[in-house]
C-alpha positions as CSV (number, residue, x, y, z in Angstrom):
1,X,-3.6,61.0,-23.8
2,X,-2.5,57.6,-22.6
3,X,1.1,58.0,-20.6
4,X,4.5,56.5,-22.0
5,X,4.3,54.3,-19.3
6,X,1.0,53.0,-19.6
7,X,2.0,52.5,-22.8
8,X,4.7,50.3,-22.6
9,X,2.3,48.3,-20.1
10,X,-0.3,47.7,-22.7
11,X,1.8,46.6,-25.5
12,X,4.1,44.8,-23.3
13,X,1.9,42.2,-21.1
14,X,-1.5,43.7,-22.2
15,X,-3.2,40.5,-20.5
16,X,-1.4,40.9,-17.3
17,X,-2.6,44.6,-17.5
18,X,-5.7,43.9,-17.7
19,X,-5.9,41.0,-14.9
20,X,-4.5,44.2,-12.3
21,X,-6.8,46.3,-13.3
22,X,-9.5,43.9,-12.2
23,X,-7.5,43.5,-8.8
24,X,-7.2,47.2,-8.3
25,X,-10.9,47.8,-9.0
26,X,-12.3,44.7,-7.1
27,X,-9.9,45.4,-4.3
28,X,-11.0,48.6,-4.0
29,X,-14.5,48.6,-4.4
30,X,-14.0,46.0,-1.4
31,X,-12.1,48.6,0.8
32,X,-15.0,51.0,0.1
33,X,-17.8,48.7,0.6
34,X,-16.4,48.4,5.0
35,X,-16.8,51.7,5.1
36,X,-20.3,51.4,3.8
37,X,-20.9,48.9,6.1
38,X,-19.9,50.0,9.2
39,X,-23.0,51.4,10.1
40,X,-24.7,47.6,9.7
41,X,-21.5,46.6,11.9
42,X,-20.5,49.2,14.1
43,X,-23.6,48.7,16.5
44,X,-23.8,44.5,15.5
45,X,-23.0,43.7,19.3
46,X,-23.3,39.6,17.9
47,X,-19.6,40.7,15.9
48,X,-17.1,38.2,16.7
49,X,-14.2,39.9,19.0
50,X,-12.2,37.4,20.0
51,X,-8.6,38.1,18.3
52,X,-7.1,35.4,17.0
53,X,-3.8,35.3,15.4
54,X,-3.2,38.4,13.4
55,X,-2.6,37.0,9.9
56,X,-3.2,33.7,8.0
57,X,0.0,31.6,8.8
58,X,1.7,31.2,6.2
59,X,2.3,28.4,3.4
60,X,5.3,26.1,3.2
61,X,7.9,27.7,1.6
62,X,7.9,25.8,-1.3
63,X,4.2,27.1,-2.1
64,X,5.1,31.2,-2.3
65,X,5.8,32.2,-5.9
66,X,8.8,34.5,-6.7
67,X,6.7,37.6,-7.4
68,X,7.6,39.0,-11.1
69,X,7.2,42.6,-9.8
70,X,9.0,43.2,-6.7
71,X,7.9,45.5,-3.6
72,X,9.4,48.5,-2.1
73,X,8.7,51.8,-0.6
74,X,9.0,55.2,-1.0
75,X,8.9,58.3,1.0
76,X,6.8,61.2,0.9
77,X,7.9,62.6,-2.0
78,X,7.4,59.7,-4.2
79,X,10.8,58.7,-4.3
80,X,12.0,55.2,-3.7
81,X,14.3,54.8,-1.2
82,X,14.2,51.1,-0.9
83,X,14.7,49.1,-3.7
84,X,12.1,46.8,-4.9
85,X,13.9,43.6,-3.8
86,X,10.8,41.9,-2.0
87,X,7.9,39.6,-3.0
88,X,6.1,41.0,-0.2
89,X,6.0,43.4,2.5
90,X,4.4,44.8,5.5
91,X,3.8,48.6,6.8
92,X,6.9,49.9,9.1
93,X,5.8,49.5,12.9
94,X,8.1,50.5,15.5
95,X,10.9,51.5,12.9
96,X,11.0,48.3,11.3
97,X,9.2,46.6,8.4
98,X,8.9,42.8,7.9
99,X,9.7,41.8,4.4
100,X,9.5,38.3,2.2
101,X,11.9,37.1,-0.2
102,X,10.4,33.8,-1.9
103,X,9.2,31.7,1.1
104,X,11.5,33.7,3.9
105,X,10.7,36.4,5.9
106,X,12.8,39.1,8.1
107,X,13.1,42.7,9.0
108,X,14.4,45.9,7.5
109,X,14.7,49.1,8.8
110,X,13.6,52.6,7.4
111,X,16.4,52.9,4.9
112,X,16.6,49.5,3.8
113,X,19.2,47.8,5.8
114,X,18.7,44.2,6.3
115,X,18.7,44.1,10.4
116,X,16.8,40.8,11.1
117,X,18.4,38.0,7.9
118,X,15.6,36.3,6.0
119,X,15.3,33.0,8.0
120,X,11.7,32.8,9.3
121,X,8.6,31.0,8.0
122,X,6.8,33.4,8.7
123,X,6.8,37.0,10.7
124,X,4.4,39.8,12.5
125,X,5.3,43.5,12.7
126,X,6.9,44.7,16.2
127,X,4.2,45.3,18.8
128,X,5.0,46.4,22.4
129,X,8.8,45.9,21.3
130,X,8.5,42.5,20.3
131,X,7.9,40.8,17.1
132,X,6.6,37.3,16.5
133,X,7.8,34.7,14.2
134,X,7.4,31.0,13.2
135,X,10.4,28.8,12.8
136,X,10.2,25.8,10.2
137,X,9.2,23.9,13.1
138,X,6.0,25.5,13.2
139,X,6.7,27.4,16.5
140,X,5.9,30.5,17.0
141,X,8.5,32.8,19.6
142,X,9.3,36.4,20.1
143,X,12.2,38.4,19.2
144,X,13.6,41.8,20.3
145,X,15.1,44.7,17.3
146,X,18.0,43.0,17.3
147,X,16.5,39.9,15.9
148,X,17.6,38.2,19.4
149,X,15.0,35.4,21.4
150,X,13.1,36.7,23.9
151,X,10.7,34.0,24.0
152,X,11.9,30.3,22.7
153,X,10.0,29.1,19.5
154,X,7.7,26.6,21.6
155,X,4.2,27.5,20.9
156,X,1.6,26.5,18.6
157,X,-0.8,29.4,18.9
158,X,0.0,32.8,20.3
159,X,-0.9,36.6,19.7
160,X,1.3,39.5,19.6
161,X,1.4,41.2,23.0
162,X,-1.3,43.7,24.2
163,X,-0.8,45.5,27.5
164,X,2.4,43.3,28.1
165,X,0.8,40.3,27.9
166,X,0.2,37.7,24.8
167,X,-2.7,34.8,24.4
168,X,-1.8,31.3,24.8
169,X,-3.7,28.5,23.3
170,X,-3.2,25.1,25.0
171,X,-5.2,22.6,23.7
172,X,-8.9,24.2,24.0
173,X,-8.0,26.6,26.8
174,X,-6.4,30.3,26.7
175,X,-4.3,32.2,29.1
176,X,-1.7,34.6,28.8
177,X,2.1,34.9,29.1
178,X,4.0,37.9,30.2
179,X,7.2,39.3,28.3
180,X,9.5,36.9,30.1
181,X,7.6,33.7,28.0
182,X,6.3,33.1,31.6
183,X,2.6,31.7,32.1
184,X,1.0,34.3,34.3
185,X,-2.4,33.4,33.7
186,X,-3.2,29.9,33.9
187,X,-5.0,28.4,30.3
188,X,-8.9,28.3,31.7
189,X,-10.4,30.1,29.3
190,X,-12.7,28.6,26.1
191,X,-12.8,32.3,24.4
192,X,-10.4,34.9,25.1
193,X,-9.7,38.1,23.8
194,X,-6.3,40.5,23.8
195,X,-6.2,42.8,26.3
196,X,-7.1,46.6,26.2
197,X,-6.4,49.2,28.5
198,X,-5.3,46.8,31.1
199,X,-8.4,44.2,30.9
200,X,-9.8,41.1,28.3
201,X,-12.8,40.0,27.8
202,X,-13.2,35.4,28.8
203,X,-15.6,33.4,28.2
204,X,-15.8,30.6,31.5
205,X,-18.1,27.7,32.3
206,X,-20.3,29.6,29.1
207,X,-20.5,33.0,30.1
208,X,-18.6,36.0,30.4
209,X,-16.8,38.1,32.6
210,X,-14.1,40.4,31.9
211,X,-10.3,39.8,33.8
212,X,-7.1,42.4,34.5
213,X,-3.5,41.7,33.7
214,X,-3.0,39.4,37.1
215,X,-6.1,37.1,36.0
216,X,-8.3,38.5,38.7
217,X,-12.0,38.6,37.7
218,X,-12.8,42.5,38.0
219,X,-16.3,41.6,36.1
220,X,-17.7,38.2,36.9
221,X,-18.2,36.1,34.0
222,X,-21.7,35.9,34.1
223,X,-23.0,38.0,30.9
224,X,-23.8,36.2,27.3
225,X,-21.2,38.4,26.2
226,X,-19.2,41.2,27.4
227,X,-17.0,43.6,25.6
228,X,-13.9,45.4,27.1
229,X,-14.9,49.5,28.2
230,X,-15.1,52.2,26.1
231,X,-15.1,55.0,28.2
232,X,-16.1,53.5,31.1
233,X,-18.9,51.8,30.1
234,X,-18.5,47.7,28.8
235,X,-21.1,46.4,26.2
236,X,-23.0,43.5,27.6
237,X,-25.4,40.9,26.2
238,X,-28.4,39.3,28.2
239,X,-31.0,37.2,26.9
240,X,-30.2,38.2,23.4
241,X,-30.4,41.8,23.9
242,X,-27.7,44.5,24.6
243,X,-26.9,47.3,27.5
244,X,-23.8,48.6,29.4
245,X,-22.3,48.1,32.8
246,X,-19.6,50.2,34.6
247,X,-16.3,49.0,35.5
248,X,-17.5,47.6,38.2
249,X,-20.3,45.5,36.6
250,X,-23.2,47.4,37.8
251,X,-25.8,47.7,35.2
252,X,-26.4,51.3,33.8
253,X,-28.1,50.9,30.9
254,X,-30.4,47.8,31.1
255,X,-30.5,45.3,28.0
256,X,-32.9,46.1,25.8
257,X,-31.9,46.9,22.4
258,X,-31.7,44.7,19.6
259,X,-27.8,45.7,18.5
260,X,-25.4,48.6,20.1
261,X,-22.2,50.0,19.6
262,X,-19.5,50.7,22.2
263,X,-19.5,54.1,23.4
264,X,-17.3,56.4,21.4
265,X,-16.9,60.5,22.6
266,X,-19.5,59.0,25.7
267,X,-22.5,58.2,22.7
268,X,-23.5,55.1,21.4
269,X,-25.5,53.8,18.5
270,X,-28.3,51.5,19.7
271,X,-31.3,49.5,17.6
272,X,-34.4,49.8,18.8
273,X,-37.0,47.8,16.6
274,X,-35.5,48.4,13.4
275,X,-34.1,52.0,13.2
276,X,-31.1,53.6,14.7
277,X,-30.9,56.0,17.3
278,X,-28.0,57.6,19.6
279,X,-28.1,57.6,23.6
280,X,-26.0,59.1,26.2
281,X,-24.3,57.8,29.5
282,X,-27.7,58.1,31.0
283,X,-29.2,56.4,28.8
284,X,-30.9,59.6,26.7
285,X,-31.9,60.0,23.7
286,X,-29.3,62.0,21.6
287,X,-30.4,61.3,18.2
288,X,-33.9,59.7,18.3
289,X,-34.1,55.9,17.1
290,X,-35.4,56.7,13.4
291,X,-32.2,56.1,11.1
292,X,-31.6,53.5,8.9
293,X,-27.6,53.6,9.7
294,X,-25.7,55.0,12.1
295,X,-22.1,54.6,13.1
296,X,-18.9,56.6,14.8
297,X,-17.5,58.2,11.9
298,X,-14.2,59.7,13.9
299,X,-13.8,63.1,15.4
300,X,-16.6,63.6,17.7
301,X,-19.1,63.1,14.3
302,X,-21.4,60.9,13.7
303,X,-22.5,59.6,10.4
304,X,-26.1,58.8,10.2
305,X,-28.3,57.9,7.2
306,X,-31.9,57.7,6.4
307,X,-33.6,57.2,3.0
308,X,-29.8,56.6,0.9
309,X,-29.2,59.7,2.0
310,X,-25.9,60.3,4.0
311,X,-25.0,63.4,6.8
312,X,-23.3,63.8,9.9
313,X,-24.4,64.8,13.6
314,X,-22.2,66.3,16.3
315,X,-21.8,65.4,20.0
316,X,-24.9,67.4,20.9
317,X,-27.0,65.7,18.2
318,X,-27.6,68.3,16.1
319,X,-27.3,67.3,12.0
320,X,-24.0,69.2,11.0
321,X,-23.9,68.1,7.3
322,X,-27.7,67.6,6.0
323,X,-28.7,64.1,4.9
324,X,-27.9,64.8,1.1
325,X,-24.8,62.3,0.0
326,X,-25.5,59.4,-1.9
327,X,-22.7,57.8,0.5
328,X,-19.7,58.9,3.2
329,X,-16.6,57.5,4.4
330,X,-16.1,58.5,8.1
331,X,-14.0,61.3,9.1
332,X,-9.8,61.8,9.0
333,X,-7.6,64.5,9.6
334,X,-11.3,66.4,9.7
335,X,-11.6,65.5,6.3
336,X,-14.4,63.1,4.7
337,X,-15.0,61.8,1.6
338,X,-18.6,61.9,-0.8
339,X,-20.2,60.1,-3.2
340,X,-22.5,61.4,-6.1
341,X,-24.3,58.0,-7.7
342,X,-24.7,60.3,-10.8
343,X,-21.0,61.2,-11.5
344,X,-20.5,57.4,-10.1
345,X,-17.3,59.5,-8.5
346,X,-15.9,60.5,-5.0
347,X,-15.2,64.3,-3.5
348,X,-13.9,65.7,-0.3
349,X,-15.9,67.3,1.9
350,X,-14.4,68.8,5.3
351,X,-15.9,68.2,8.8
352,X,-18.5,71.3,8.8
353,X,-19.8,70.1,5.2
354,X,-17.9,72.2,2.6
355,X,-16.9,70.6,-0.3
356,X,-13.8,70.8,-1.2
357,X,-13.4,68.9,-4.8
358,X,-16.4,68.0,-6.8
359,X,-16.6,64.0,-7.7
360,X,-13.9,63.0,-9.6
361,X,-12.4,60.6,-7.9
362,X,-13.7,57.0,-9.1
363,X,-12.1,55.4,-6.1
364,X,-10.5,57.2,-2.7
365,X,-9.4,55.8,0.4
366,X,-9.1,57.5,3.8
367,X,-6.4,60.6,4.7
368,X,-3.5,59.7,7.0
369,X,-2.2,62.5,7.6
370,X,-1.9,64.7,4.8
371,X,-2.2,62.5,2.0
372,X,-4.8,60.0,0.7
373,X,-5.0,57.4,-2.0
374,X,-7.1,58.0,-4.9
375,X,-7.5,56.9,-8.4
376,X,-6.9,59.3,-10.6
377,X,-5.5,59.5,-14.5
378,X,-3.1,57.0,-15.4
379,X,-4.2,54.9,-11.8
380,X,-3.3,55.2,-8.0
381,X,-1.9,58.1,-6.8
382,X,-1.7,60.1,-4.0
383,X,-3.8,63.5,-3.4
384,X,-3.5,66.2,-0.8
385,X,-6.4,67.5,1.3
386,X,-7.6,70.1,-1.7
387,X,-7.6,66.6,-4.1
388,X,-4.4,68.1,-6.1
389,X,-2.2,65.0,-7.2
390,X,0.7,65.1,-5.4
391,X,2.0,62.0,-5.8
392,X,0.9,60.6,-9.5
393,X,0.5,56.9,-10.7
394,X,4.2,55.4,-10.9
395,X,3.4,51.6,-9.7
396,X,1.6,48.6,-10.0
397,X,0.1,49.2,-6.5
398,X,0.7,51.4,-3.4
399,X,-0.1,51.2,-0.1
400,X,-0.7,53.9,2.4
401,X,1.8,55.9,4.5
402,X,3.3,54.3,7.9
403,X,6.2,55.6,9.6
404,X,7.1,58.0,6.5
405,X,7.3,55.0,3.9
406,X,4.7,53.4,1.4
407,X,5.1,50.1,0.3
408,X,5.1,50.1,-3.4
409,X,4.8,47.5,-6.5
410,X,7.2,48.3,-8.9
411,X,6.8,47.8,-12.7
412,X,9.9,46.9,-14.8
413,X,10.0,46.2,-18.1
């Protein structure tokens, strides 16, 4: 039986209907295909890392539309605490969610108080305690909670701060400022990347080396690429193949493999020839290079496939879920889901390998925390970790849990 709602959404604006179906399903099946690919990406050492800004700047204001169905978000329960007044919105991040009103951004907090006024061009969510905005002017500075400058609206290019500090772009050179807007290291840099856990990855005079918070080199730049550590070991590239060094530089695991993943619960996935294959800090086989994909699925598991067939390994190597899933998503709150190619539907299935629903989900995203999106009857809802609906279909379109609140789009007659 087709719900009242639905209904009234068919015989109201059956073309628009129609149109977001498309958008749900195409943006969905989009969401689904990363996680597919992740094991064609996940050891790709040629992936781009350099962080650039965060989000496509945005238009003029005269080019954003007034949005006919307004955003807001909702709690756990499903009920709307703040009122769909927005055109668009971003996930809460450090209590505070950025919000657009026609062509003007600003800030709200968790129960819809208006603490930074719609004024910017455009805005970023808080990171580090700071959030970054454009001006009018096409300048981009930093301001604290209480919508006060930190950092005068005079740059160009920036990044959101990372380990206290935030990528400069002067001309064709990077550097970095600290949290006072001061330059602390110097724009000499043709590629740079954010820092993480107190170090970036620069590219100088065509190779690179990796730098710490004070500019100092603490890796020479003299690698084809370098990648910032993952538990103590840094991804390098040499002569078009890919190995590890230690913090110090010191190569541990020589380059020879055609692609290779960072190390993630001290494993990585490595290509050698054409098939996938798991090593150790020492450079051991783990899992034996015979896979077809292989990639960190979360949770000390790792998801490997072979044949279109889909299982998991453990830390020790050994194949905790059999290679039997026509498809897997990686692993949250020790939950995963599965896909059956017959049913042309998604289950869950927990980290051991028990399944938990059959396929009946013709479109799932991962669990945060104790809920997950899923289509179910009547569209996007939201299911608990035994599939039960626990929050059914009520809007246009939902986004996932941050900070207690879902951004929602509301339908209204």
């Amino acid at each position: 039986m087709i719900a009242t709602k639905t209904l009234f959404w068919l015989t109201d604006n059956l073309i628009f209907m129609i149109q977001r179906t498309y958008y749900f399903f195409f943006a969905a099946l989009a969401f689904c295909s990363l996680w597919a690919c992740q094991a064609d990406s996940s050891a790709d050492g040629d992936a781009e890392q350099e962080t650039y800004s965060n989000a496509v700047l945005p238009s003029v204001e005269e080019d954003f539309e007034e949005e006919r169905f307004k955003w807001g978000f909702i709690e756990p329960s499903g009920r709307l605490v703040i009122p769909d007044y927005y055109d668009e919105v971003r996930a809460f991040q450090e209590g505070l969610a950025v919000v657009r009103q026609k062509g003007r951004w600003g800030f709200i907090d968790q129960r819809g108080r208006m603490v930074i006024p719609i004024q910017f061009r455009g805005a970023w969510s808080f990171s580090d305690g700071l959030a970054r905005v454009l001006t009018f002017e096409d300048k981009m500075g930093f301001i604290n909670p209480k919508g006060e400058w930190v950092i005068p609206a005079e740059w160009e290019d920036i990044t959101d701060f990372e380990n206290g500090r935030a990528r400069i772009r002067l001309k064709d050179r990077f550097g970095f400022i600290d949290k006072r807007g001061e330059i602390v290291i110097e724009p000499l840099y043709t590629k740079a990347t954010a820092f993480t856990d107190g170090l970036a990855s620069v590219q100088y005079s065509g190779k690179y080396g990796l730098i710490d918070t004070s500019g100092q080199f603490v890796i020479p730049a003299k690698f084809d690429r370098i990648y910032t550590p993952k538990n103590g070991l840094a991804r390098i590239k040499s002569e078009g193949k890919f190995g590890y060094v230690d913090e110090q530089g010191n190569v541990v695991i020589p380059p020879t493999y055609v692609a290779a993943s960072d190390f993630s619960e001290g494993l990585a996935a490595v290509v050698q020839g054409e098939a996938y294959g798991l090593i150790n800090a020492d450079n051991e086989w783990i899992l034996e290079p015979t896979y077809d994909q292989l990639f960190y699925g979360g949770e000390g598991r790792w998801i490997v496939a072979k044949n279109n067939k889909f299982g998991s390994a453990d830390k020790s190597g050994t194949i905790v879920i059999p290679l039997q899933f026509d498809e897997m998503y990686g692993f949250s709150e020790d939950l995963s889901f599965y896909y059956d190619r017959f049913e042309n539907m998604w289950g869950i299935l927990d980290i051991e390998g028990n399944i938990i629903t059959p396929p009946v989900f013709p479109l799932v995203w991962p669990f945060e925390g104790k809920l997950a999106r899923a289509v179910v009857e009547g569209g996007i809802g939201y299911i608990n970790r035994r599939g039960k609906v626990m929050i059914p279909p009520a809007h246009l379109e939902v986004r996932p849990f941050v900070e207690n609140r879902a951004a929602v789009q509301v339908y209204r007659r």
